[in-house]
ZANU-348722 format. One record per residue (C-alpha): residue number from 0; residue in one letter; x, z, y. Coordinates in steps of 0.2 Angstrom, whole numbers, plus 2048, in hexadecimal, padded with zeros to 3 digits. Last residue first. Example, Ala and Ser with C-alpha at 12.3 -4.5 7.8 and 13.67 -1.06 7.14 Angstrom:
// ZANU-348722
<r k="1" r="S" X="844" Z="824" Y="7FB"/>
<r k="0" r="A" X="83E" Z="827" Y="7EA"/>
This chain:
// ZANU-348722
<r k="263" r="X" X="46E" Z="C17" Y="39F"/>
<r k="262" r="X" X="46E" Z="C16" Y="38A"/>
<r k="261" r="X" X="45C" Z="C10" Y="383"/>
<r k="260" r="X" X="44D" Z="C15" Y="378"/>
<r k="259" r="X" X="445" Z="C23" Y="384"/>
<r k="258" r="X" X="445" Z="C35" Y="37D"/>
<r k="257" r="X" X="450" Z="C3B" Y="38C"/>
<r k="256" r="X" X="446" Z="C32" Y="39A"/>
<r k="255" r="X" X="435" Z="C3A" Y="395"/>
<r k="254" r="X" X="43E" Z="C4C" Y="394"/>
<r k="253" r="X" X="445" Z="C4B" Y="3A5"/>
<r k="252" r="X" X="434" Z="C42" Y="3AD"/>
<r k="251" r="X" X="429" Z="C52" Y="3A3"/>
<r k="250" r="X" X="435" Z="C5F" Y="3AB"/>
<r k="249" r="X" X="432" Z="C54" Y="3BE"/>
<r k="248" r="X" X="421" Z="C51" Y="3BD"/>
<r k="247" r="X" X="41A" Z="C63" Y="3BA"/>
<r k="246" r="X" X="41B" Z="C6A" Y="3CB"/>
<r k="245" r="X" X="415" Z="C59" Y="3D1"/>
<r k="244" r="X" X="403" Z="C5F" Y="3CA"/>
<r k="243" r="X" X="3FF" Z="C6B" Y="3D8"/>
<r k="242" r="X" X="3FD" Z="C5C" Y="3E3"/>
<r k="241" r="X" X="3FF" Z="C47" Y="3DD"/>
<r k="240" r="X" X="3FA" Z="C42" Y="3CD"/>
<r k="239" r="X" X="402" Z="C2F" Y="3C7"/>
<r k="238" r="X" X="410" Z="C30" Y="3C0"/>
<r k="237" r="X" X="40D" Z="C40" Y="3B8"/>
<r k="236" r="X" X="3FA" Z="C3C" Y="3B5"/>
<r k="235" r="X" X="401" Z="C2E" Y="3AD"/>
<r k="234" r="X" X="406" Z="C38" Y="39C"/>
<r k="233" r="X" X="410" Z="C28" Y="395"/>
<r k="232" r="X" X="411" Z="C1B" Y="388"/>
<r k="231" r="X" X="422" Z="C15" Y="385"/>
<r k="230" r="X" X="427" Z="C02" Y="381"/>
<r k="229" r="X" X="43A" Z="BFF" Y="381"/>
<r k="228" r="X" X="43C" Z="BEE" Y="387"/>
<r k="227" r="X" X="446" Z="BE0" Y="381"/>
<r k="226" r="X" X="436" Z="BD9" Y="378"/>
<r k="225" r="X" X="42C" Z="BD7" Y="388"/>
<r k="224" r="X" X="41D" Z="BD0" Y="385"/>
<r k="223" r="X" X="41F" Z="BD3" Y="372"/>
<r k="222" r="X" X="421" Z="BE4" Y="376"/>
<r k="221" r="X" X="412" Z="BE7" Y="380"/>
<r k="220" r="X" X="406" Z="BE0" Y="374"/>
<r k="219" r="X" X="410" Z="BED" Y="365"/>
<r k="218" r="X" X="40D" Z="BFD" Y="373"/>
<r k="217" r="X" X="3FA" Z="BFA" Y="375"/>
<r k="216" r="X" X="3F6" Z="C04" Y="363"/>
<r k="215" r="X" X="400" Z="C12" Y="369"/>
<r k="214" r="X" X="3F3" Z="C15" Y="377"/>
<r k="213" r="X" X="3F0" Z="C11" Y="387"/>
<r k="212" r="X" X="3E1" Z="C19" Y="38F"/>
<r k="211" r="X" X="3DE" Z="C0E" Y="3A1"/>
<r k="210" r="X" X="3E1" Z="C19" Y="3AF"/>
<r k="209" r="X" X="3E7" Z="C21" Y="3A8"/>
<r k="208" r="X" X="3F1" Z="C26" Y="398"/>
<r k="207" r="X" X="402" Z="C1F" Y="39D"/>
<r k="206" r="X" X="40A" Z="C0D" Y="395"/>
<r k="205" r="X" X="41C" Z="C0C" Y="39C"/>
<r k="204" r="X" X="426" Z="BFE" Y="399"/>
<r k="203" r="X" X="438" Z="BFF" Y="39A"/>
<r k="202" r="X" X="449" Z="BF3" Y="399"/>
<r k="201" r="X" X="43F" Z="BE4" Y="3A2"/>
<r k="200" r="X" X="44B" Z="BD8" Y="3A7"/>
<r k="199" r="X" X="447" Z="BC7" Y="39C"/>
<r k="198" r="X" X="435" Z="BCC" Y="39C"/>
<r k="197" r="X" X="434" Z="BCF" Y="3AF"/>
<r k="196" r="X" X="43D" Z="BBD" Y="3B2"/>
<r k="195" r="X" X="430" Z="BB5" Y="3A6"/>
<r k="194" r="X" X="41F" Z="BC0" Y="3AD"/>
<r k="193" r="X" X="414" Z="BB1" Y="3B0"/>
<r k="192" r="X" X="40D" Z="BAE" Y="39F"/>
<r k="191" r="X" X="408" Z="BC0" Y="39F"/>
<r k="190" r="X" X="3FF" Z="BC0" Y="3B0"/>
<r k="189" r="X" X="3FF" Z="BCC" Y="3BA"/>
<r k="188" r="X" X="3F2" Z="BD6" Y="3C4"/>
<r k="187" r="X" X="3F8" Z="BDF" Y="3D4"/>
<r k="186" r="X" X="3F6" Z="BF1" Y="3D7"/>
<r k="185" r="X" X="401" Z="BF6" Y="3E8"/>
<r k="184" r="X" X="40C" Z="BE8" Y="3ED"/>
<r k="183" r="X" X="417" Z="BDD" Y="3E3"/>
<r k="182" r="X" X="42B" Z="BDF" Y="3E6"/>
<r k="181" r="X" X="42B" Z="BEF" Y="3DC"/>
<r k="180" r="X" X="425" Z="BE8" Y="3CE"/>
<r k="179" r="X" X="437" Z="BEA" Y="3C6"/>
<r k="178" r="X" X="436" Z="BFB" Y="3C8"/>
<r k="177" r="X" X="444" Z="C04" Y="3C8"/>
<r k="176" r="X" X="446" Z="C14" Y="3BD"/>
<r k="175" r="X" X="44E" Z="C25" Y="3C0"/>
<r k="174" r="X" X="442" Z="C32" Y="3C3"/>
<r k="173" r="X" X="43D" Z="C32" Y="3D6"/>
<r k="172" r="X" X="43D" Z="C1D" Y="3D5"/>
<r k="171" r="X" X="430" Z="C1D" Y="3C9"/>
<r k="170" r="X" X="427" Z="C2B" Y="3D4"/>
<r k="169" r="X" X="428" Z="C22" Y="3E0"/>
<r k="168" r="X" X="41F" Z="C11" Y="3D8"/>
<r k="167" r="X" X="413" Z="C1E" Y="3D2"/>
<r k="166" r="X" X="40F" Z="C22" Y="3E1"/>
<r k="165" r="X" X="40B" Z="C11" Y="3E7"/>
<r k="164" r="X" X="413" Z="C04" Y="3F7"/>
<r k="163" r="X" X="419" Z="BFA" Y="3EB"/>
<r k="162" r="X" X="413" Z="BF4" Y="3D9"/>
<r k="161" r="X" X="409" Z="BFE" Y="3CB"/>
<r k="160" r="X" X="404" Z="BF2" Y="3BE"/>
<r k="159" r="X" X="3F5" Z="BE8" Y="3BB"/>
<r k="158" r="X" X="3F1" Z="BDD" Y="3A9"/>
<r k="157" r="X" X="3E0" Z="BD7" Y="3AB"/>
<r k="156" r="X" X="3DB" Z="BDE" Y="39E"/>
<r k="155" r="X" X="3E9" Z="BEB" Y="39B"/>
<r k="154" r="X" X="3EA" Z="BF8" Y="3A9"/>
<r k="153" r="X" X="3F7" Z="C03" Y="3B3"/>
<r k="152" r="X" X="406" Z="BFC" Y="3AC"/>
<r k="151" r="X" X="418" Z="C02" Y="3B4"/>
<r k="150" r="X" X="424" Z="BF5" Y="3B0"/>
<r k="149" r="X" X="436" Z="BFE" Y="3AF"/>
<r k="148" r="X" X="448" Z="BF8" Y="3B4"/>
<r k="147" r="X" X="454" Z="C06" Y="3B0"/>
<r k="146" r="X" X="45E" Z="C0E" Y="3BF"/>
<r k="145" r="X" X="46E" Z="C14" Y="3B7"/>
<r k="144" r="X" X="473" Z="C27" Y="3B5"/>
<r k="143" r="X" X="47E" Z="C32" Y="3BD"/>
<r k="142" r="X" X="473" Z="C3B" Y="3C9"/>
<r k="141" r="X" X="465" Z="C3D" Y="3BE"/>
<r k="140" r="X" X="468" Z="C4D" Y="3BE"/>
<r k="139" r="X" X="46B" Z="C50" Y="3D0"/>
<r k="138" r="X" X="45A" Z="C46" Y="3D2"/>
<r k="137" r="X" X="450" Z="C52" Y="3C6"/>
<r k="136" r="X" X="455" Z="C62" Y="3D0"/>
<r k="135" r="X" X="451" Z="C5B" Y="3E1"/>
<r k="134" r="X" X="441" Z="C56" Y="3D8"/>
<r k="133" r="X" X="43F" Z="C68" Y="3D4"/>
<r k="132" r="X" X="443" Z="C6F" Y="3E4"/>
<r k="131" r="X" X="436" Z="C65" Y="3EB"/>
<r k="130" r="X" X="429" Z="C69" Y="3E1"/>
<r k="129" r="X" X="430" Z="C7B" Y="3E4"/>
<r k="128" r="X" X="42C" Z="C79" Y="3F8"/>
<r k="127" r="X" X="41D" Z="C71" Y="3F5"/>
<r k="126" r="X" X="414" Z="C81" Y="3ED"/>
<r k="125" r="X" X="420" Z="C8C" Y="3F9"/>
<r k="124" r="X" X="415" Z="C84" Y="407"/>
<r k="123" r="X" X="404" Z="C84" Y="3FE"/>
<r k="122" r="X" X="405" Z="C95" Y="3FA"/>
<r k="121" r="X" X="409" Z="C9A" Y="40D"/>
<r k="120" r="X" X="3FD" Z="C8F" Y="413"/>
<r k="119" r="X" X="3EF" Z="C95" Y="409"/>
<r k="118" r="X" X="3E2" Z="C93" Y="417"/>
<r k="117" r="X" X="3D8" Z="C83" Y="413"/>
<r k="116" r="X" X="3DF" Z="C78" Y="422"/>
<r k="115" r="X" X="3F1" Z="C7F" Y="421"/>
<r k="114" r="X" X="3F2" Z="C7D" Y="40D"/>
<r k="113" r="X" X="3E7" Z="C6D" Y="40D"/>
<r k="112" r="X" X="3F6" Z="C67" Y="419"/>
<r k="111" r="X" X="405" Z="C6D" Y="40F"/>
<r k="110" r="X" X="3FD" Z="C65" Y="400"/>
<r k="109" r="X" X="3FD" Z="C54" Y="409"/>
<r k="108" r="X" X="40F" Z="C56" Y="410"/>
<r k="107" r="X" X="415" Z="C59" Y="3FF"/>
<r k="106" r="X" X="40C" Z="C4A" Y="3F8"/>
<r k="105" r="X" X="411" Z="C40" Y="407"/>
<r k="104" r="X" X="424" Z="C43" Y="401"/>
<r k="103" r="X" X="421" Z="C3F" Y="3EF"/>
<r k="102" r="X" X="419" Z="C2E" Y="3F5"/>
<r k="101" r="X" X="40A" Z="C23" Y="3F6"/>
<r k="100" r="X" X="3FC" Z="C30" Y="3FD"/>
<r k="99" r="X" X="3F1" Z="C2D" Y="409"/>
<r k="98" r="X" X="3E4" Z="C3C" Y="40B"/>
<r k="97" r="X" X="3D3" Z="C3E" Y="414"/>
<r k="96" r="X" X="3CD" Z="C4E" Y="41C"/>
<r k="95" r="X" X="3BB" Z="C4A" Y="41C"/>
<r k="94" r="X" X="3B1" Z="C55" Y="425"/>
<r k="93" r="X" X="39D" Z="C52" Y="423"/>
<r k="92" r="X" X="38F" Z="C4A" Y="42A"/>
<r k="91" r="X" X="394" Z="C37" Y="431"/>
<r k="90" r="X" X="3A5" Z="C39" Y="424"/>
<r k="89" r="X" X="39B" Z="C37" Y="415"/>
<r k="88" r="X" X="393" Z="C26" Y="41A"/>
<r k="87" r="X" X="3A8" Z="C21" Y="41C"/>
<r k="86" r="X" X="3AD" Z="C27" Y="40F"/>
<r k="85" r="X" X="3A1" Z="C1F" Y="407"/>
<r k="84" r="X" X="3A5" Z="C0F" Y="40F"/>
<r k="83" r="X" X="3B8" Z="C11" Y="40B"/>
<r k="82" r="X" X="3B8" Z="C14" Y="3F7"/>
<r k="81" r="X" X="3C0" Z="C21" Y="3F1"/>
<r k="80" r="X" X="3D2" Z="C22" Y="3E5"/>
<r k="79" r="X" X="3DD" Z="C18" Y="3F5"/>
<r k="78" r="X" X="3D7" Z="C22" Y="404"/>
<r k="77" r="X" X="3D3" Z="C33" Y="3FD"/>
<r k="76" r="X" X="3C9" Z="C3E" Y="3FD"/>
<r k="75" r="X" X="3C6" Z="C52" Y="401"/>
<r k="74" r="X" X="3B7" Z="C57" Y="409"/>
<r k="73" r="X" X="3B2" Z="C67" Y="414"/>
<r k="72" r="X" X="3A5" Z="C70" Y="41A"/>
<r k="71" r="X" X="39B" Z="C6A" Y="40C"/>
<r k="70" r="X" X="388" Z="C6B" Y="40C"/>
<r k="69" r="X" X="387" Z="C6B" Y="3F8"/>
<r k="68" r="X" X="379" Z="C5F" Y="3FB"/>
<r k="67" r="X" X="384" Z="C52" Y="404"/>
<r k="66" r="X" X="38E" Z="C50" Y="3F6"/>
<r k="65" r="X" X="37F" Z="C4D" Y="3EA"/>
<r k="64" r="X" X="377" Z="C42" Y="3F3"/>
<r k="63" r="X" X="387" Z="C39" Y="3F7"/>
<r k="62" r="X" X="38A" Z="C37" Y="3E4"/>
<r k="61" r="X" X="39B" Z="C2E" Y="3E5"/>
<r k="60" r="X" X="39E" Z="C20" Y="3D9"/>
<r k="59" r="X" X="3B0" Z="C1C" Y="3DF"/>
<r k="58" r="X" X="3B6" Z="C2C" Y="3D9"/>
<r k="57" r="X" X="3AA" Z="C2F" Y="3CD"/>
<r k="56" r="X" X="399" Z="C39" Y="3D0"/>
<r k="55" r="X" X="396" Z="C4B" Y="3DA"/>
<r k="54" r="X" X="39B" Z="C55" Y="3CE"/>
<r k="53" r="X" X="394" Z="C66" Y="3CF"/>
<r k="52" r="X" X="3A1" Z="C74" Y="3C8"/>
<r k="51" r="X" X="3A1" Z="C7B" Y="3B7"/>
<r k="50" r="X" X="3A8" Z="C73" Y="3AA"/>
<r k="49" r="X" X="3B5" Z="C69" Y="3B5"/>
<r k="48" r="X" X="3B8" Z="C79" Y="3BD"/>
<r k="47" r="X" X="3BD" Z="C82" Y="3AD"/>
<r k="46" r="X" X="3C9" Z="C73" Y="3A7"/>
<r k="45" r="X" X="3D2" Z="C76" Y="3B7"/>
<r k="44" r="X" X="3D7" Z="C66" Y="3B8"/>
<r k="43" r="X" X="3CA" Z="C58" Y="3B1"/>
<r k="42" r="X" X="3C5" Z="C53" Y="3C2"/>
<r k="41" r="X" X="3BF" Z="C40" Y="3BD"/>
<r k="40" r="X" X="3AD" Z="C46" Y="3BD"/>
<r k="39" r="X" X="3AF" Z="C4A" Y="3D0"/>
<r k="38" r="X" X="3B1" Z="C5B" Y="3D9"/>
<r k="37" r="X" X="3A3" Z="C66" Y="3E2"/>
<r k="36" r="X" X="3A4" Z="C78" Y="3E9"/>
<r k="35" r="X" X="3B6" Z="C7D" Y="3EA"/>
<r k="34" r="X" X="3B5" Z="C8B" Y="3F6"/>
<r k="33" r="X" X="3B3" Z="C99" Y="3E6"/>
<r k="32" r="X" X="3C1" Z="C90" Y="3DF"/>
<r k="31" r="X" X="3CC" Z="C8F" Y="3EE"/>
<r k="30" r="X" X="3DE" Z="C99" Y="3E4"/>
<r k="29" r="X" X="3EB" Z="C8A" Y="3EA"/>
<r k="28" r="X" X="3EE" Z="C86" Y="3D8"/>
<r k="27" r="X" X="3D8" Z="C81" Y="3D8"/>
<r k="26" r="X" X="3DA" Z="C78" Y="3E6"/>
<r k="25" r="X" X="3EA" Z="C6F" Y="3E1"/>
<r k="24" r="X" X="3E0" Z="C69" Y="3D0"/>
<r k="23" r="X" X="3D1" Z="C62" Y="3DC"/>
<r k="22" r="X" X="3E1" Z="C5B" Y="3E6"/>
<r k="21" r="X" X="3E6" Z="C52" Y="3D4"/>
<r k="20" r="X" X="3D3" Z="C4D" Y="3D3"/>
<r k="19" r="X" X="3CE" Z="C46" Y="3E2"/>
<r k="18" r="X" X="3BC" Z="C46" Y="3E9"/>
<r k="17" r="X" X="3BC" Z="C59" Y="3ED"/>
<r k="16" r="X" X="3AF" Z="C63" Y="3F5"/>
<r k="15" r="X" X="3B2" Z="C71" Y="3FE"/>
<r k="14" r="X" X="3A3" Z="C7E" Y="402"/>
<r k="13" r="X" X="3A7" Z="C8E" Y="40E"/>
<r k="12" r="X" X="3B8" Z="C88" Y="415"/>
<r k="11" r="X" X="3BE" Z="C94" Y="422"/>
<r k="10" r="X" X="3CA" Z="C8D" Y="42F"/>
<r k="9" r="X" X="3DE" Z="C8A" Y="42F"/>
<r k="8" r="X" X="3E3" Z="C7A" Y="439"/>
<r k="7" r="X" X="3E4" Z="C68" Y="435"/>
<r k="6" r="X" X="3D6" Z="C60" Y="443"/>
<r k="5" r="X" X="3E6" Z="C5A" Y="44C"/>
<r k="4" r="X" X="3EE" Z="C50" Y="43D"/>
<r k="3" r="X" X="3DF" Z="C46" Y="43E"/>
<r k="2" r="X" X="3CD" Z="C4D" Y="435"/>
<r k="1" r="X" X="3C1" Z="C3E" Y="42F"/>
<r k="0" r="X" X="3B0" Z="C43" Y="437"/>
């Protein structure tokens, strides 16, 4: 069964598994590691449960057997990072409290519900609570500067980039820069010879470490594409990492904006 907003309400969970990794990493802040039964290969954080937990397959790749096996009484996934049909095999046996995240506000809200509906509410609640406080924080001190127009790359071949309607796009908007994909939705390729108007504007490109590893040797491709750009690769889990994660983003944003090649 896939929970609604009636089903969230505190009860005892003997076996969670997690298809998600930034929630796997809110789990583990939200003190459930002996609930936490099985995670996915791409739950790197807590370095200690990715060496010890079951994984259960990719997050698109799910083991079903293996999830199954585990006899959850709970799982944690995701609408955009799993795939619908096995969400939807999963759901015939087991709990599925199934997230939707584009935004820092339905992040909070998000944490806030696996806080109610895992019995750390209190935790959970002051957890979101400073999230906030410190993107309040960030905004006053962006306060006075410019917008500056960034292409946000999430892949190389074929060239895709984070458009509207994302996370990522909020969180661009959260620290400062306007994102001049913003009027494409979600995840669209783009095509290099198509990108004149982008080119011409661009002040920022952002290469992050995931999904796809850019590197310094990416940066020179980037900037002939858009030489009025300053090229910067990026820690994309803080664009890109909703849950206990956000505490981090807004110090690394601050620090990111100030060694930046430019004068807002």
């Amino acid at each position: 069964m896939i929970l609604d907003s009636r089903d969230i309400t505190p009860r005892r969970h003997d076996s969670i598994v997690s298809l998600v990794p930034s929630l796997t990493e809110l789990l583990y802040d939200l003190g459930l590691g002996d609930a936490v039964t099985g995670i996915t290969k791409f739950c790197i954080h807590p370095r200690k449960w990715f060496e010890s937990k079951t994984k259960v397959g990719g997050t698109k790749t799910l083991d079903l057997d293996r999830i199954l096996a585990l006899q959850p009484d709970l799982v944690i996934a995701n609408r955009e990072e799993n795939t619908r049909e096995q969400i939807e095999q999963l759901a015939e046996t087991c709990n599925i409290l199934l997230t939707d995240v584009d935004s820092l506000a339905g992040a909070l809200e998000t944490i806030q519900d696996i806080g109610i509906l895992t019995g750390t509410r209190d935790t959970a609640f002051a957890m979101a609570e400073e999230i906030e406080s410190r993107f309040l924080q960030l905004q006053q001190r962006l306060a006075t500067r410019r917008k500056i127009l960034t292409g946000y790359f999430i892949w190389k071949e074929p060239c895709m980039v984070a458009g509207r309607n994302t996370f990522i796009n909020d969180m661009l908007h959260h620290c400062g820069l306007e994102n001049i994909f913003a009027h494409r939705e979600r995840y669209p390729h783009v095509r290099r010879e198509d990108l004149y108007g982008e080119k011409l504007t661009c002040e920022l490109v952002i290469l992050p470490s995931e999904p796809y590893p850019f590197s310094e040797k990416h940066k020179a491709d980037f900037r002939s594409i858009f030489p009025r750009a300053d090229v910067q690769l990026a820690d994309g889990e803080m664009f890109s990492w909703y849950g206990s994660h956000l505490l981090y983003a807004p110090g690394y944003f601050e620090n990111f904006l100030d060694r930046l090649r430019l004068h807002p």
